[in-house]
PyMOL Python script that loads the backbone (N, CA, C, O; Angstrom):
from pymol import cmd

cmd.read_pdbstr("""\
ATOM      1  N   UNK A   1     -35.372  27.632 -21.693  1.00  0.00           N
ATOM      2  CA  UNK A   1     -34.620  28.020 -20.503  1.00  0.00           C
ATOM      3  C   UNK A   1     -33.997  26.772 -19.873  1.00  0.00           C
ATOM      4  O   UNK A   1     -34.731  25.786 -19.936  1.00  0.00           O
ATOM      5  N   UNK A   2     -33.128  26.636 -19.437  1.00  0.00           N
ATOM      6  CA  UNK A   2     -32.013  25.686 -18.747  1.00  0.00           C
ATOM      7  C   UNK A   2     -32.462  25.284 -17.662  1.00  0.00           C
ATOM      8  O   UNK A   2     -33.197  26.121 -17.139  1.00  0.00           O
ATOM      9  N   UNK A   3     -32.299  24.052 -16.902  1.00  0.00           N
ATOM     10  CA  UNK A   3     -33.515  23.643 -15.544  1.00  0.00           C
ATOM     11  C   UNK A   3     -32.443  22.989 -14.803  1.00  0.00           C
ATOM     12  O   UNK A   3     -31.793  22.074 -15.310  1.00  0.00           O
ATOM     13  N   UNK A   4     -32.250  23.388 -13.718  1.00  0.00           N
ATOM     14  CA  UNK A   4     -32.067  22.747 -12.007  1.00  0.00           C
ATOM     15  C   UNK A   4     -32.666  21.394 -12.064  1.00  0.00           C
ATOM     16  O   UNK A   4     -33.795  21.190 -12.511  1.00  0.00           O
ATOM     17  N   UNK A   5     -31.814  20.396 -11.558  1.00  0.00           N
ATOM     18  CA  UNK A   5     -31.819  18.969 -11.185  1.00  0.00           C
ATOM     19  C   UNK A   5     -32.180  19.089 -10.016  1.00  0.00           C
ATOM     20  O   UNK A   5     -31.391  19.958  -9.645  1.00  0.00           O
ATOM     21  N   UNK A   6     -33.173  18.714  -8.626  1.00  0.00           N
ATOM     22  CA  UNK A   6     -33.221  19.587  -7.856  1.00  0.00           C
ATOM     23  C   UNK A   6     -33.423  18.337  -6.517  1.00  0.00           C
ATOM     24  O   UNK A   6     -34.439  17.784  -6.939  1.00  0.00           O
ATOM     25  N   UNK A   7     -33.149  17.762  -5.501  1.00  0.00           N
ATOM     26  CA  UNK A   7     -33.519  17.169  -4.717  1.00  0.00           C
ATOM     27  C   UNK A   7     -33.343  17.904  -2.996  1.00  0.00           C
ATOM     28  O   UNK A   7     -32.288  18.348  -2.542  1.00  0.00           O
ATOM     29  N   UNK A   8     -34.600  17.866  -2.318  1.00  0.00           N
ATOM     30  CA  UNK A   8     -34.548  17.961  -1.116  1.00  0.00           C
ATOM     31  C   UNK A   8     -34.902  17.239  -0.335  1.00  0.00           C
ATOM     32  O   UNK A   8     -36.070  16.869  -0.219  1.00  0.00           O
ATOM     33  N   UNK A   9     -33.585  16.745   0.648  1.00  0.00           N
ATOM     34  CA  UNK A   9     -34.106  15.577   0.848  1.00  0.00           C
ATOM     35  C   UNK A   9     -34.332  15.709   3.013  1.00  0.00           C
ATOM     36  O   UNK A   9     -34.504  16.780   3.594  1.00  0.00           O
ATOM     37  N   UNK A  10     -34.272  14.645   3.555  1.00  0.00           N
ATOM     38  CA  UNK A  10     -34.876  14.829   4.555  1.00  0.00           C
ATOM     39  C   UNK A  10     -33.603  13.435   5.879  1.00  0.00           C
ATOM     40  O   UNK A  10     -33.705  12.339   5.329  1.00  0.00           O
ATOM     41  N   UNK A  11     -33.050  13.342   6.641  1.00  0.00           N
ATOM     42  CA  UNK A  11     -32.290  12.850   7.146  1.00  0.00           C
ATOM     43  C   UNK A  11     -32.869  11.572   6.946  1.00  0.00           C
ATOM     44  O   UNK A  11     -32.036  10.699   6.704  1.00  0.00           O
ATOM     45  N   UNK A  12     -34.459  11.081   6.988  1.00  0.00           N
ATOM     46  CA  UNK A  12     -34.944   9.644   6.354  1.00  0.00           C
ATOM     47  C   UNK A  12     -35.510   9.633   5.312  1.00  0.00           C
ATOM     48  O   UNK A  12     -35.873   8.568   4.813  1.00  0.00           O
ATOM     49  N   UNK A  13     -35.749  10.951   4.657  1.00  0.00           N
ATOM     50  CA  UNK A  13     -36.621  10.405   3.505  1.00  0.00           C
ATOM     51  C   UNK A  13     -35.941  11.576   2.461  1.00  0.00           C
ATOM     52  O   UNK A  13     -35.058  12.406   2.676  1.00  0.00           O
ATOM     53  N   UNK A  14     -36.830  11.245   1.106  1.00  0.00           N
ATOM     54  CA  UNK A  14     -36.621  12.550   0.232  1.00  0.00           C
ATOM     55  C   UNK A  14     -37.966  13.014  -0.213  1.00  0.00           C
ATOM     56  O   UNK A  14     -38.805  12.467  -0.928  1.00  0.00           O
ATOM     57  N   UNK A  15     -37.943  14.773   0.718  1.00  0.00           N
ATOM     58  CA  UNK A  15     -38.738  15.333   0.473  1.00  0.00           C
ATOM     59  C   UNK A  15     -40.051  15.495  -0.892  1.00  0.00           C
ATOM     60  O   UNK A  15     -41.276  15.413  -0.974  1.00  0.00           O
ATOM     61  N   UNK A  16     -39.056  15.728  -1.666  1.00  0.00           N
ATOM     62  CA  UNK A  16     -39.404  16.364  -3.124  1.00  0.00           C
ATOM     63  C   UNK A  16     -37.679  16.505  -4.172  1.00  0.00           C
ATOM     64  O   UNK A  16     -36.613  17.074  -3.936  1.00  0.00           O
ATOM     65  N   UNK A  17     -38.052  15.886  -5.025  1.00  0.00           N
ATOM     66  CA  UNK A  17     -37.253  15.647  -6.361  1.00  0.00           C
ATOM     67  C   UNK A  17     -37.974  16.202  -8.080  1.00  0.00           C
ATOM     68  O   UNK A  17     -39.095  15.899  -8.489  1.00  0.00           O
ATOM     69  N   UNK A  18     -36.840  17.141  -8.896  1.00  0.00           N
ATOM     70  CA  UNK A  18     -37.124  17.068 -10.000  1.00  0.00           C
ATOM     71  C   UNK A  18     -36.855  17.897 -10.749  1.00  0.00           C
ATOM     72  O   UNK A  18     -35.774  18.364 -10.391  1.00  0.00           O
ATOM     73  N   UNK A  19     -37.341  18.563 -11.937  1.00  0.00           N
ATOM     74  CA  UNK A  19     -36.478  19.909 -12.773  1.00  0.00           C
ATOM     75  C   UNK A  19     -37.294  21.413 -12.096  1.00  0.00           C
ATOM     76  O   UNK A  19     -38.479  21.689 -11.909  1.00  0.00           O
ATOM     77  N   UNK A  20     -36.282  22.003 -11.912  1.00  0.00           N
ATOM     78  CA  UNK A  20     -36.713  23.437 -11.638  1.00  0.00           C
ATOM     79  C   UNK A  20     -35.935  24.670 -12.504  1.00  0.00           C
ATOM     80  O   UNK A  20     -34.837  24.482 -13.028  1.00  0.00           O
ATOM     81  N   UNK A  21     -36.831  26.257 -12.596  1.00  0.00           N
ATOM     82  CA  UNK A  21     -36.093  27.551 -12.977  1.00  0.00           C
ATOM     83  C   UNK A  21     -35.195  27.785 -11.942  1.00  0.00           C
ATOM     84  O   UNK A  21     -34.074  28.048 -12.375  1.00  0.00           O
ATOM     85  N   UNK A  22     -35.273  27.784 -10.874  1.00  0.00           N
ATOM     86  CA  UNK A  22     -35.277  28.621  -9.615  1.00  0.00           C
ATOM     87  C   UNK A  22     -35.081  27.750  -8.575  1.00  0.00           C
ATOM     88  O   UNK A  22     -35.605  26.637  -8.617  1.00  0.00           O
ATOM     89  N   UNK A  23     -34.110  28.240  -7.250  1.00  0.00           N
ATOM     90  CA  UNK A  23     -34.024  27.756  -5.635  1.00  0.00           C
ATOM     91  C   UNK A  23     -33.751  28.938  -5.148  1.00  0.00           C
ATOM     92  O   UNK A  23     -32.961  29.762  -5.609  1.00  0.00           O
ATOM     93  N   UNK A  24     -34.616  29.048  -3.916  1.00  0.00           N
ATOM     94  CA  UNK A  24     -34.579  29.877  -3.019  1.00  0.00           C
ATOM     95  C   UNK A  24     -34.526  29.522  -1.877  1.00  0.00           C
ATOM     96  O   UNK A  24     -35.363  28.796  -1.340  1.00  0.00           O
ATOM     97  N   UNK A  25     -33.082  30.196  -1.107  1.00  0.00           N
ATOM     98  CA  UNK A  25     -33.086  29.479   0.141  1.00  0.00           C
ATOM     99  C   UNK A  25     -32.585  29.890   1.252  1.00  0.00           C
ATOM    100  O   UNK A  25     -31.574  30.561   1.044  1.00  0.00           O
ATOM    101  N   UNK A  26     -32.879  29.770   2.473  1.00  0.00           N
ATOM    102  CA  UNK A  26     -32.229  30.140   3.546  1.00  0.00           C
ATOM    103  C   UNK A  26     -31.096  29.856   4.375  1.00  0.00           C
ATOM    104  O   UNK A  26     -31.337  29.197   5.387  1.00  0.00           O
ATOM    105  N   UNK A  27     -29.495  30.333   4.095  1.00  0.00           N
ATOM    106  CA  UNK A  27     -28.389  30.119   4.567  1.00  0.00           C
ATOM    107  C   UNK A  27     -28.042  30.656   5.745  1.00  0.00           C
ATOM    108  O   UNK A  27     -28.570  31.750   5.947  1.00  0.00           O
ATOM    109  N   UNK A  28     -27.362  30.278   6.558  1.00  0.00           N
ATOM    110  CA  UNK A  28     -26.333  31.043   7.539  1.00  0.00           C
ATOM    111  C   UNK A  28     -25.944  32.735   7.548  1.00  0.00           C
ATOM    112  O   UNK A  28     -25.947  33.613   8.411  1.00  0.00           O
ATOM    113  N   UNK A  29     -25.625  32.669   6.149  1.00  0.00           N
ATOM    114  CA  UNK A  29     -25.329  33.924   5.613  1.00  0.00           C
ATOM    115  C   UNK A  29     -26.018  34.625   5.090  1.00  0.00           C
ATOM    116  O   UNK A  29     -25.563  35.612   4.512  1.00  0.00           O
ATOM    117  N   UNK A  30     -27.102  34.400   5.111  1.00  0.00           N
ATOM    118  CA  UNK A  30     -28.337  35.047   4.184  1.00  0.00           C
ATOM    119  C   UNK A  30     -29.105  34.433   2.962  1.00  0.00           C
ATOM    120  O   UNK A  30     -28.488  33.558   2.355  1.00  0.00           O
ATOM    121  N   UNK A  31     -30.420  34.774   2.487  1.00  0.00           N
ATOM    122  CA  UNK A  31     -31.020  34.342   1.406  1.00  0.00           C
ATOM    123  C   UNK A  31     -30.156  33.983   0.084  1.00  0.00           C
ATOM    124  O   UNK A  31     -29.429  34.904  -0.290  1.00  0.00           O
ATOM    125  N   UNK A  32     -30.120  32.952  -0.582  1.00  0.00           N
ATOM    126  CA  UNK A  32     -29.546  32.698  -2.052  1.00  0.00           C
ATOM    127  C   UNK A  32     -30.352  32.428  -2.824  1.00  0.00           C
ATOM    128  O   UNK A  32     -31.323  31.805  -2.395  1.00  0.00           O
ATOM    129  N   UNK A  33     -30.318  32.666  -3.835  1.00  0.00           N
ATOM    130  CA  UNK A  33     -31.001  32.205  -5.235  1.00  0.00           C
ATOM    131  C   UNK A  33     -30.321  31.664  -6.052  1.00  0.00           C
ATOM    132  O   UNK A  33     -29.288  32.280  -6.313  1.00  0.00           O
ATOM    133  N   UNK A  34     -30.568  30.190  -6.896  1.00  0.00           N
ATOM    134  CA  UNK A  34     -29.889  29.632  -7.556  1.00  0.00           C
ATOM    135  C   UNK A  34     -30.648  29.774  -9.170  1.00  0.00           C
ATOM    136  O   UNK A  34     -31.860  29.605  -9.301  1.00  0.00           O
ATOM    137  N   UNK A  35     -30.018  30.005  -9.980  1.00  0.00           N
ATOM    138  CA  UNK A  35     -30.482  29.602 -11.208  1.00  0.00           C
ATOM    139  C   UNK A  35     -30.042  28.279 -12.005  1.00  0.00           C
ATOM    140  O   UNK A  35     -29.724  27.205 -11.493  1.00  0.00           O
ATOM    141  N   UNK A  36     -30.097  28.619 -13.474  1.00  0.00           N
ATOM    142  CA  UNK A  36     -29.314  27.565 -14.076  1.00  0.00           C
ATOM    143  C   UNK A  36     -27.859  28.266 -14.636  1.00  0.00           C
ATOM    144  O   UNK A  36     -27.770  29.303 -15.294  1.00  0.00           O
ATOM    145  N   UNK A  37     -26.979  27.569 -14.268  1.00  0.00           N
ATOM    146  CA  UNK A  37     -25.640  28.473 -14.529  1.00  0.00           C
ATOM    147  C   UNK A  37     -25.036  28.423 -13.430  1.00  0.00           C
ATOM    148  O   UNK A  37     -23.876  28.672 -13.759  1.00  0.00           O
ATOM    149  N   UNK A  38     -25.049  28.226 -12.050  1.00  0.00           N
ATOM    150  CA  UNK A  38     -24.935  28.950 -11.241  1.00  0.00           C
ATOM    151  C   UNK A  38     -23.439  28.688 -11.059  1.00  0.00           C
ATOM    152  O   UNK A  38     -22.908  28.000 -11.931  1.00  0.00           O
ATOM    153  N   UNK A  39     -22.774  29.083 -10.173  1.00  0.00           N
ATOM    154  CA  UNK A  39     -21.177  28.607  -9.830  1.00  0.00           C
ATOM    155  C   UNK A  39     -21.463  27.196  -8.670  1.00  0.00           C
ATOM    156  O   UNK A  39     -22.419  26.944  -7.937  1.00  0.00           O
ATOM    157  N   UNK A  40     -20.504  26.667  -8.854  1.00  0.00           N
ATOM    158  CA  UNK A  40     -20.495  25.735  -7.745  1.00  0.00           C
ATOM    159  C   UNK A  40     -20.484  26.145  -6.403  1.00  0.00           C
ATOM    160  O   UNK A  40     -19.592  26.977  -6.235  1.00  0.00           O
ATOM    161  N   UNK A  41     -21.280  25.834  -5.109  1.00  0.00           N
ATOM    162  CA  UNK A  41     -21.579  26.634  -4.175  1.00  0.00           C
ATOM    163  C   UNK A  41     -21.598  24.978  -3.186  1.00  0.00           C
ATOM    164  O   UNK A  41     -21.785  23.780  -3.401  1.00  0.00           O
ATOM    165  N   UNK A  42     -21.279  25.878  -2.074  1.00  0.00           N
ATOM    166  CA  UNK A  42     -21.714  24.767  -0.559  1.00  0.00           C
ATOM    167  C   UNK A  42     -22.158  25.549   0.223  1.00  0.00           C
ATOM    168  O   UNK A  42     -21.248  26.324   0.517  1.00  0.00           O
ATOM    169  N   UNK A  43     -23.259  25.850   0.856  1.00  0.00           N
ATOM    170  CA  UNK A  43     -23.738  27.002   1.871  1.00  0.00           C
ATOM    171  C   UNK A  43     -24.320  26.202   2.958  1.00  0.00           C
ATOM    172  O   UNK A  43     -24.752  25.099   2.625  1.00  0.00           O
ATOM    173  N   UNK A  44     -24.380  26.420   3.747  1.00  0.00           N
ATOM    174  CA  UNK A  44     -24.631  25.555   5.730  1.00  0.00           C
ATOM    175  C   UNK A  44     -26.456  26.487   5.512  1.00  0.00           C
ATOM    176  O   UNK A  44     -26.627  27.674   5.237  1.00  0.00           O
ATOM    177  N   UNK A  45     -27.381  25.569   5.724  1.00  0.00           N
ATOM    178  CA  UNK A  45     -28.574  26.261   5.643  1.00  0.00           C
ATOM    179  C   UNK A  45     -29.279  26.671   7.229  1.00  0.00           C
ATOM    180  O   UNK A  45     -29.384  25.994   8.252  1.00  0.00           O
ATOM    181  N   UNK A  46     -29.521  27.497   7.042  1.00  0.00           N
ATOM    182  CA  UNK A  46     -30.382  28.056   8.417  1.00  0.00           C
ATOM    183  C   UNK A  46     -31.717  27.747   8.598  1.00  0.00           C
ATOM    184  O   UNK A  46     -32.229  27.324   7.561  1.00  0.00           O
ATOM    185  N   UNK A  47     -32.634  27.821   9.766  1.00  0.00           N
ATOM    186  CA  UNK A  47     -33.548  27.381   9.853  1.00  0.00           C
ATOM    187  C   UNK A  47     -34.831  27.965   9.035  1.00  0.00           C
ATOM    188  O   UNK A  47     -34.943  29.181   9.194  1.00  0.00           O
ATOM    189  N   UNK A  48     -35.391  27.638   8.564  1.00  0.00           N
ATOM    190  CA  UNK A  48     -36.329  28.531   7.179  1.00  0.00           C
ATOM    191  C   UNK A  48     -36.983  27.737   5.994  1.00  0.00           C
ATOM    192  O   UNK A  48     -37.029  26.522   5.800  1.00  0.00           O
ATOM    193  N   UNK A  49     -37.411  28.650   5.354  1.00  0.00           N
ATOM    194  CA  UNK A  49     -38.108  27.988   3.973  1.00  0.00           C
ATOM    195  C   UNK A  49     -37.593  28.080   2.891  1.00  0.00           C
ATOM    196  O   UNK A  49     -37.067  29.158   2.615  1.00  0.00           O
ATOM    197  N   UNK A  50     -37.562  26.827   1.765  1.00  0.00           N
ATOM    198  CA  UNK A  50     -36.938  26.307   0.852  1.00  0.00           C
ATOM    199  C   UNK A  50     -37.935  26.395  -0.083  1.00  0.00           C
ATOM    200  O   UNK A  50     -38.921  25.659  -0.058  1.00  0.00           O
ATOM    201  N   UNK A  51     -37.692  27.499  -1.152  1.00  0.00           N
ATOM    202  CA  UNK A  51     -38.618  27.827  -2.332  1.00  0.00           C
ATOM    203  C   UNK A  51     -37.793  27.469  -3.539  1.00  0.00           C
ATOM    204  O   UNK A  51     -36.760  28.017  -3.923  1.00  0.00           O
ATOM    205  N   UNK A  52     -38.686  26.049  -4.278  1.00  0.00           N
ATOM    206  CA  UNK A  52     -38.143  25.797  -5.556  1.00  0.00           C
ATOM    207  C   UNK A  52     -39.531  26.181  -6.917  1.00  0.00           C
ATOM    208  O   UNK A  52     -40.741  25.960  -6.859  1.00  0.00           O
ATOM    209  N   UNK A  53     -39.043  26.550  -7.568  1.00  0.00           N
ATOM    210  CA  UNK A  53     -39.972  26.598  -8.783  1.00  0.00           C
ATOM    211  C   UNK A  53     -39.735  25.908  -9.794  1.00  0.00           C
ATOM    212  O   UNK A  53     -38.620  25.665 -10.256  1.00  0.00           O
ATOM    213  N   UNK A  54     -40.872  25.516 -10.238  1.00  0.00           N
ATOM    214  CA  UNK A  54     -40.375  23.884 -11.176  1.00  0.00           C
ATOM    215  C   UNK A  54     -40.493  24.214 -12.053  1.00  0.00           C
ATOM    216  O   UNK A  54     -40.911  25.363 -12.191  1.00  0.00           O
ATOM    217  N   UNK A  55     -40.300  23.692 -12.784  1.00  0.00           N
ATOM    218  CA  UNK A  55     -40.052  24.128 -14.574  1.00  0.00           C
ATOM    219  C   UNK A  55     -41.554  24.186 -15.093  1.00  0.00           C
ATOM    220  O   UNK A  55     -41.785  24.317 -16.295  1.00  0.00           O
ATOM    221  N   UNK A  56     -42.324  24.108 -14.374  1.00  0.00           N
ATOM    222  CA  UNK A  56     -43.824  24.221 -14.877  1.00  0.00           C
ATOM    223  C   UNK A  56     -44.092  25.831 -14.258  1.00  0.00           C
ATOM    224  O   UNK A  56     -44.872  26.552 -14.881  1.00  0.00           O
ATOM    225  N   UNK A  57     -43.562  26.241 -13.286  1.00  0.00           N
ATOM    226  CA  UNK A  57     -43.827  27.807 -12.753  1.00  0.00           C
ATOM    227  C   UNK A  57     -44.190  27.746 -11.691  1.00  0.00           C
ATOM    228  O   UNK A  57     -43.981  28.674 -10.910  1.00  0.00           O
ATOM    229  N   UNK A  58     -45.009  26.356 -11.244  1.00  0.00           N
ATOM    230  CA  UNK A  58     -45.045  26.455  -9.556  1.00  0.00           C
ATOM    231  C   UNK A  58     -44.229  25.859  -8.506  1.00  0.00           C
ATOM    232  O   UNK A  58     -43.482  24.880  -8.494  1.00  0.00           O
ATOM    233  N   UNK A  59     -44.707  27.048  -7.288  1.00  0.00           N
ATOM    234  CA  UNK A  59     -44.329  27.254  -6.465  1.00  0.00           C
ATOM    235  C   UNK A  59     -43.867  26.086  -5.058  1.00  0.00           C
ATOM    236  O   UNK A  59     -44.120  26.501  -3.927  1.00  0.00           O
ATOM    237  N   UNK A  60     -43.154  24.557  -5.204  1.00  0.00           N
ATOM    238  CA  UNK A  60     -42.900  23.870  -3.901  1.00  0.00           C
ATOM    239  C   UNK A  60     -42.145  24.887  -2.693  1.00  0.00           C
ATOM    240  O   UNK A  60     -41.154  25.584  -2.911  1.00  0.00           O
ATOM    241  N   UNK A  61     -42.786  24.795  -1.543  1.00  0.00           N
ATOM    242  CA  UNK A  61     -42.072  25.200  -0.496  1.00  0.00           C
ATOM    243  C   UNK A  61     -42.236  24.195   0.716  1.00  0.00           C
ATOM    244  O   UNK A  61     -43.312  23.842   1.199  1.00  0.00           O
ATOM    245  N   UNK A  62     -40.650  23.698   1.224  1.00  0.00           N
ATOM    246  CA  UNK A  62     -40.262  23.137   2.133  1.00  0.00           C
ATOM    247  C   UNK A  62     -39.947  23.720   3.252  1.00  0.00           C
ATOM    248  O   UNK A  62     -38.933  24.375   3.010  1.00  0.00           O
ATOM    249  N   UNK A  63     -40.324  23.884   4.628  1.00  0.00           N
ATOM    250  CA  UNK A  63     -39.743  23.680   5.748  1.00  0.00           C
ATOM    251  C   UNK A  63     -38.048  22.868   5.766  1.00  0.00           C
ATOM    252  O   UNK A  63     -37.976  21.646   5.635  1.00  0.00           O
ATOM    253  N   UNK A  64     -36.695  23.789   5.955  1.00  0.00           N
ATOM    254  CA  UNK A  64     -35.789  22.858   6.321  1.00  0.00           C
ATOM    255  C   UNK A  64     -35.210  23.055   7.679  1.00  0.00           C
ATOM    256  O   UNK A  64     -35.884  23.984   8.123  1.00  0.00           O
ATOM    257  N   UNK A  65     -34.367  22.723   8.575  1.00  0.00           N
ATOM    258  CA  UNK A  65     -33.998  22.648  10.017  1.00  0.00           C
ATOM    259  C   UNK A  65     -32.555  21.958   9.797  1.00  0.00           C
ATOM    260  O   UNK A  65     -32.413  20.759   9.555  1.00  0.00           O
ATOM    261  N   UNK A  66     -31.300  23.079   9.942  1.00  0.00           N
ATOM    262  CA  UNK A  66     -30.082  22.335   9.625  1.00  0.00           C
ATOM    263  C   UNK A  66     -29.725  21.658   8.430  1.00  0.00           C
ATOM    264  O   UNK A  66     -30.573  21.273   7.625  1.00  0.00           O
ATOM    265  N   UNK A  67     -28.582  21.505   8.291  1.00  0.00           N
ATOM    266  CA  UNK A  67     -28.275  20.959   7.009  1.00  0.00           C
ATOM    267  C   UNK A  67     -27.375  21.864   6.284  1.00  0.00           C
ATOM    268  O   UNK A  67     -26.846  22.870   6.759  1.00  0.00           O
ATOM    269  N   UNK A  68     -27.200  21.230   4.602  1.00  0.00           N
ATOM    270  CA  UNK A  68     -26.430  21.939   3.726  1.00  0.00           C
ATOM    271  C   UNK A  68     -27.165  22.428   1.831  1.00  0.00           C
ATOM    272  O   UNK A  68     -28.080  21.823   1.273  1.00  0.00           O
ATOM    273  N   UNK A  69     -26.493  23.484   1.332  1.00  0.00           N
ATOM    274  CA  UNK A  69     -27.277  22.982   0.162  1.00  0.00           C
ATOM    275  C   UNK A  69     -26.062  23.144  -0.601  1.00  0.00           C
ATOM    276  O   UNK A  69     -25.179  23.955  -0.322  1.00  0.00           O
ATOM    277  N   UNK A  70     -26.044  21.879  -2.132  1.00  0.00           N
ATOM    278  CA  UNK A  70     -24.821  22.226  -2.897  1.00  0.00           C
ATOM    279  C   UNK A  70     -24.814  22.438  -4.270  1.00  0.00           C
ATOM    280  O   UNK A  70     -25.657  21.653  -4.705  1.00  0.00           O
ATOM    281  N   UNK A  71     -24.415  22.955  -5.041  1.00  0.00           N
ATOM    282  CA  UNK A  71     -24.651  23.486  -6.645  1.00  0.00           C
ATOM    283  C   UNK A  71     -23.597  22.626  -7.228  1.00  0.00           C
ATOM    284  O   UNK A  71     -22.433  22.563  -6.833  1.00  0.00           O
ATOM    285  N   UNK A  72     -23.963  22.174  -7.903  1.00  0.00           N
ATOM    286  CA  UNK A  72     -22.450  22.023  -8.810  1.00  0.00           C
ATOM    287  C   UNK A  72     -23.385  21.279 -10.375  1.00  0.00           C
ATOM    288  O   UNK A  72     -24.207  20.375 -10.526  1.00  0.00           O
ATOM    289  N   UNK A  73     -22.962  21.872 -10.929  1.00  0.00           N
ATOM    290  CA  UNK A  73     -22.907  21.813 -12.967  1.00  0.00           C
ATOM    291  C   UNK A  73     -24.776  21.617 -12.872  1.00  0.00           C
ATOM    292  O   UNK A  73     -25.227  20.523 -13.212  1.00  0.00           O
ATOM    293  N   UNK A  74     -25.475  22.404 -12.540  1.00  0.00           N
ATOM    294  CA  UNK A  74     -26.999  22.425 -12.741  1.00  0.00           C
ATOM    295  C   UNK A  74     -27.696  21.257 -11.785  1.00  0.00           C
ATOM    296  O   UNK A  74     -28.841  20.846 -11.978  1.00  0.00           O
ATOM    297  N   UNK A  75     -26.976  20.870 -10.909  1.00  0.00           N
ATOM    298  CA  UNK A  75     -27.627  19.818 -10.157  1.00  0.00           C
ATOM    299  C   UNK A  75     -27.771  20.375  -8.384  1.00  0.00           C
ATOM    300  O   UNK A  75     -26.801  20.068  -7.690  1.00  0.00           O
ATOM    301  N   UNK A  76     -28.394  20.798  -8.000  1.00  0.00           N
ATOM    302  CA  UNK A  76     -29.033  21.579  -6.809  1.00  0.00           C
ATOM    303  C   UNK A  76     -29.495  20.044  -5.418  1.00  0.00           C
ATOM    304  O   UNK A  76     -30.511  19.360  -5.539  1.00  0.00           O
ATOM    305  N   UNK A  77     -28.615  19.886  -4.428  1.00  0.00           N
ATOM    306  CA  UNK A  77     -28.538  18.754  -3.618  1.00  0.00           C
ATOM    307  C   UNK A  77     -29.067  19.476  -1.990  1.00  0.00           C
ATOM    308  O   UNK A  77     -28.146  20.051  -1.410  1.00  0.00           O
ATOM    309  N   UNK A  78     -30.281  19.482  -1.335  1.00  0.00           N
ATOM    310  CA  UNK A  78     -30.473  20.627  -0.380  1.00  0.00           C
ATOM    311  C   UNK A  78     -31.242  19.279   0.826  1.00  0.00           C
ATOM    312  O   UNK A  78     -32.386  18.842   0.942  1.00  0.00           O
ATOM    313  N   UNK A  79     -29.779  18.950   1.627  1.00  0.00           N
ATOM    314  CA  UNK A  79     -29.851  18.065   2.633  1.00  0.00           C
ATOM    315  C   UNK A  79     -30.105  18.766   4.177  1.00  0.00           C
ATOM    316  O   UNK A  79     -29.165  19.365   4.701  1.00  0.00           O
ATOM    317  N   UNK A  80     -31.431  18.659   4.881  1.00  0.00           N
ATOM    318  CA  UNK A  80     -31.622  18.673   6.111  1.00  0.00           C
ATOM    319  C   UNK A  80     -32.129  17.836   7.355  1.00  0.00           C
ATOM    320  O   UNK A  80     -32.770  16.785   7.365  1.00  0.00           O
ATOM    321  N   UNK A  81     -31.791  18.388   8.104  1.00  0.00           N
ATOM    322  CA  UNK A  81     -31.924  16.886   9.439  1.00  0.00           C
ATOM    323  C   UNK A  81     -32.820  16.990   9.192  1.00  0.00           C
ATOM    324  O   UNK A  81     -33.086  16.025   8.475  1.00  0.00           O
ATOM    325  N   UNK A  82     -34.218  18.020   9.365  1.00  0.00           N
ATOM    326  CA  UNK A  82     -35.709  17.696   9.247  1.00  0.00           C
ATOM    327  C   UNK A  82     -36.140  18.697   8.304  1.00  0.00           C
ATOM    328  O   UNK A  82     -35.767  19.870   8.315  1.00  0.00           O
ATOM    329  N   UNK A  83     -37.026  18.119   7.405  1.00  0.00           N
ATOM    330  CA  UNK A  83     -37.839  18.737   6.418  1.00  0.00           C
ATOM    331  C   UNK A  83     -38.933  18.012   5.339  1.00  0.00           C
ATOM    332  O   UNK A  83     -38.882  17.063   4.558  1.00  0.00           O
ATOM    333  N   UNK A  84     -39.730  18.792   5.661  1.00  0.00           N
ATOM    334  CA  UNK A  84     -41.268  18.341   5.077  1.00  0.00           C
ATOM    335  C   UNK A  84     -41.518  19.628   4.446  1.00  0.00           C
ATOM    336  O   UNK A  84     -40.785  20.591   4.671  1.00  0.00           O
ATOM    337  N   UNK A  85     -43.096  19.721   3.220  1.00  0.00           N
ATOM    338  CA  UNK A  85     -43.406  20.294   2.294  1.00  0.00           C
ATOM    339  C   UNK A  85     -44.508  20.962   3.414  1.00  0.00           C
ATOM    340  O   UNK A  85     -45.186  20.473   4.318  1.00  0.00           O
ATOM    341  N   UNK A  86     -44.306  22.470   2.821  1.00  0.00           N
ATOM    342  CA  UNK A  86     -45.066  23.032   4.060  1.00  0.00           C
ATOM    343  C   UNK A  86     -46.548  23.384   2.728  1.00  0.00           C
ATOM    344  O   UNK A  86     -47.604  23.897   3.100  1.00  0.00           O
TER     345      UNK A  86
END
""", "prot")
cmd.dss("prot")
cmd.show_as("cartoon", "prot")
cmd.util.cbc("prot")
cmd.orient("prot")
């Protein structure tokens, strides 16, 4: 199966980095799910939880607060003013 490049990072630090199946996340506009494939995307993230699944099957979930997340060619970039691993 094909794997997500995946970094979430944090306005000073970076959260959590690495290969994932799966992003799950909370936008402006509603929940998204990213796979591998996905189209190139820019979505404004809302306040909520950031579910990645790593290419091993488990489950990281982040706390994010503002920010953006962006897709482009299997590489998943999910920047917020504040966020830590809940």
């Amino acid at each position: 199966m094909a794997e997500l490049q995946v970094s979430v990072v944090a306005a000073d630090h970076e959260v959590w980095s690495g290969a994932a199946r799966q992003i799950i996340a909370r936008t402006t506009e509603g929940e998204i799910g990213i796979l591998a494939g996905h189209e190139p995307v820019l979505a404004i993230l809302a306040e909520g939880e950031v579910r990645v699944t790593t290419a091993e099957g488990q489950v990281v979930t982040a706390k994010a607060d503002d920010g953006f997340l962006s897709v482009d060619n299997d590489v998943v970039t999910i920047v917020a003013g504040a966020a830590e691993l809940v």
